[in-house]
C-alpha positions in Angstrom: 24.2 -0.3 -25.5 24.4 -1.4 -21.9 25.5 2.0 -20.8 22.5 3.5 -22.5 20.4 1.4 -20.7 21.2 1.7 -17.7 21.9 5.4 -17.7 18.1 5.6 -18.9 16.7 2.9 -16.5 18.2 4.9 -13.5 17.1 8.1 -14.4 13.7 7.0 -15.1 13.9 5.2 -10.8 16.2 8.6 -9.5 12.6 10.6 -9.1 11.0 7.8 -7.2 13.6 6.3 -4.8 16.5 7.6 -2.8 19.5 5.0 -4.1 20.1 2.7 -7.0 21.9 -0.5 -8.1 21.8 -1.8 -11.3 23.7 -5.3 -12.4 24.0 -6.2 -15.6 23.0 -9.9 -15.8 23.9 -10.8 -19.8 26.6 -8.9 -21.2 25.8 -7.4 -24.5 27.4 -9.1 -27.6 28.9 -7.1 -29.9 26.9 -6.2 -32.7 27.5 -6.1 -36.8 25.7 -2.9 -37.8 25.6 -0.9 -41.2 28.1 1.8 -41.7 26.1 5.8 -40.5 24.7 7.5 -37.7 24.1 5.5 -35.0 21.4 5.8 -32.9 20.2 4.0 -29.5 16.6 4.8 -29.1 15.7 3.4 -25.2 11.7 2.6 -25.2 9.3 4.2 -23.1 8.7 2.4 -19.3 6.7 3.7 -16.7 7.8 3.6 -13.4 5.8 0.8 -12.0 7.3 -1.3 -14.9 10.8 -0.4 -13.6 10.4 -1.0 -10.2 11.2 -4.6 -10.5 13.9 -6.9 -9.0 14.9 -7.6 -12.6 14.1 -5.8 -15.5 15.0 -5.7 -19.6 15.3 -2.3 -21.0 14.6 -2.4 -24.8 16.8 -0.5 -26.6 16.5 0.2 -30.6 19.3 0.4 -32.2 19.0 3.2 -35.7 21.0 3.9 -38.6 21.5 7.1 -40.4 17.5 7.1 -39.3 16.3 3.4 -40.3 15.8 1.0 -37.8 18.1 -1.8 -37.7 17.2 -4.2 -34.8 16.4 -4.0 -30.9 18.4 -5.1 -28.0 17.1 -6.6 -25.0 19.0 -5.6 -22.1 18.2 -7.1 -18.5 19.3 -5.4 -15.3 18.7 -6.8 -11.6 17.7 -4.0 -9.8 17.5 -3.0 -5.9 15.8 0.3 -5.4 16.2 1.8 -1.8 13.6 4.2 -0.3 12.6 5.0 3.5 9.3 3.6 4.2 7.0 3.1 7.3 8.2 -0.1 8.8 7.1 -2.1 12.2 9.7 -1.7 14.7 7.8 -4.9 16.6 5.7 -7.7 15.9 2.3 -6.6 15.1 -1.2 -9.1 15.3 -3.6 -9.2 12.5 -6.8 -6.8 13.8 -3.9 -4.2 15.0 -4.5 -0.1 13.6 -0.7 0.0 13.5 0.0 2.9 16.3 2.5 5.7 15.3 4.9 4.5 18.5 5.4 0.7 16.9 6.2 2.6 13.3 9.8 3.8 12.2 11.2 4.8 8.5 13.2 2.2 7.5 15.4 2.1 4.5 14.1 -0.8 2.1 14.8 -2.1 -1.1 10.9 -1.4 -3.2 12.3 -3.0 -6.0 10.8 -6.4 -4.8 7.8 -4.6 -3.6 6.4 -4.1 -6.9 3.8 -1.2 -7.6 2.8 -1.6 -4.3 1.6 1.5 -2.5 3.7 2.2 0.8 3.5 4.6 3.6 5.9 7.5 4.9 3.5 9.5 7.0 1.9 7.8 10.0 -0.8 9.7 9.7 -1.5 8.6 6.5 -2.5 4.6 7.6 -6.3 3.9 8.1 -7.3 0.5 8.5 -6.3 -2.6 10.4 -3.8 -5.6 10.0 -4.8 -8.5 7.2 -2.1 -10.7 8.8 0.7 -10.8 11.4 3.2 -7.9 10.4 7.0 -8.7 11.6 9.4 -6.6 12.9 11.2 -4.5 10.5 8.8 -5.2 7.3 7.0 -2.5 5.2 3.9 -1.7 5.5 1.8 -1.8 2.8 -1.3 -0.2 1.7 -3.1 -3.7 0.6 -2.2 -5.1 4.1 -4.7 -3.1 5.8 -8.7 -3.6 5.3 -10.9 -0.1 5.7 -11.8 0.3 9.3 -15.4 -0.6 10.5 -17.7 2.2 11.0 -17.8 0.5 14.5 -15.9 -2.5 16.2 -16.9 -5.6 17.8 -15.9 -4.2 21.7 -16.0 -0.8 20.5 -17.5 1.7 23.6 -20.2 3.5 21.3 -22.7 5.9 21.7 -26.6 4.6 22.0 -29.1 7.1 21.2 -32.7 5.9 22.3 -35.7 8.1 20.8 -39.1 7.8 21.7 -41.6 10.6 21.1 -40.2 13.9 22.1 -37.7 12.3 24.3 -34.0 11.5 23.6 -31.6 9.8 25.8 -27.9 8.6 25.2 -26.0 6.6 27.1 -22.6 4.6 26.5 -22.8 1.0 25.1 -20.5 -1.9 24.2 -20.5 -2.9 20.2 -20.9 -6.9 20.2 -19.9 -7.0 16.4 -18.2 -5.1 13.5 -20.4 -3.1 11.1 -20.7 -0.3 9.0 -22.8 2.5 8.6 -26.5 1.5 7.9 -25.9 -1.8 9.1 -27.8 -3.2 12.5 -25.6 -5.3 15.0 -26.2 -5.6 19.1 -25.0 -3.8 21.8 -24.6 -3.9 25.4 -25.5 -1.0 27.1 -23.1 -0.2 30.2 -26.7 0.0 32.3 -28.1 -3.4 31.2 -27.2 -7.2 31.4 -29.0 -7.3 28.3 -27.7 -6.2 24.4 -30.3 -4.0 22.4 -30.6 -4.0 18.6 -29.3 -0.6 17.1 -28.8 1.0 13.7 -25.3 2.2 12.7 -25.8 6.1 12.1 -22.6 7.4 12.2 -18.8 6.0 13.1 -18.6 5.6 17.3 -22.9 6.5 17.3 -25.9 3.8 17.1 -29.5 4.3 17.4 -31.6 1.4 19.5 -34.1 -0.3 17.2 -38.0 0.1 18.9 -38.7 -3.9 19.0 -35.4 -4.9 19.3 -35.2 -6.0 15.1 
């Protein structure tokens, strides 16, 4: 029964990792069946319900075609697959840069079903929370990017009439596209109120609201 299990628990992780280990943690008793056929049905997992530091594979157990009972057998697993890691510490508020990044051979199995990276370019968004050397990075870790950045150099667009001007500004806060937030143009002591139009581009507000 074990066998079964396990044969069938690391087929189903073979297509979504690079190395397996599988320990059996309760040996399975022996069992008083009927005399017939024998069958050991394994039911259905999905992956993200095998990738688990421990898991029970359920395994029915049939006789000349009737079921008999089902077995319960639990496996710790470690499931190994290269994944984009920090090769330094890394602050909350950091894009993670390619250079800081490395592949990293890491047991998932303790990760969950949660979503990692193998591609740097692949990784939008900044740091939630300090990242340590040598840990995964991981896809809920980073929040979506701003549309602009508080300190962000930006483009300010100023229309009046006919005429169009743009010069370079500073962002003084975070905000997305739509949104209004002050800049300081790199001309002026003063900020100016402006309109998020597009990522890196704002548009001064006439009245400064």
């Amino acid at each position: 029964t074990s066998q079964v299990a396990e044969q069938y628990l690391r087929q189903l992780l073979n297509d979504d990792v690079t190395r397996v280990d599988l320990t059996l943690i309760t040996p399975i008793i022996d069992l008083q069946l009927p005399y017939g056929n024998v069958e050991l049905k394994p039911r259905n997992m999905q992956v993200t319900q095998a990738m688990r530091q421990r898991v029970s594979v359920w395994i029915d157990i049939v006789v000349d075609g009737n079921f008999v009972r089902t077995v319960n057998v639990p496996f710790s697993v470690n499931a190994y697959r290269s994944v984009l890691s920090a090769k330094l510490d890394l602050a909350q508020g950091t894009i993670p840069p390619c250079e800081s990044m490395q592949l990293l051979e890491v047991d998932v199995a303790g990760l969950g079903s949660a979503q990692t990276f193998t591609e740097c370019s692949s990784i939008q968004g900044r740091l939630k929370r300090n990242l340590a050397s040598g840990e995964p990075l991981l896809k809920a870790q980073l929040e979506t990017p701003f549309a602009i950045s508080q300190g962000d150099y930006v483009a300010l667009q100023l229309v009046n009439g006919a005429i169009y001007l743009e010069s370079h500004a500073i962002a003084m806060a975070n905000g997305e596209v739509g949104q209004r937030i002050n800049v300081k143009p790199s001309i002026s002591a003063q900020s100016v109120r402006a309109v998020i139009v597009a990522p890196g581009i704002v548009k001064a507000i006439e009245g400064g609201n």
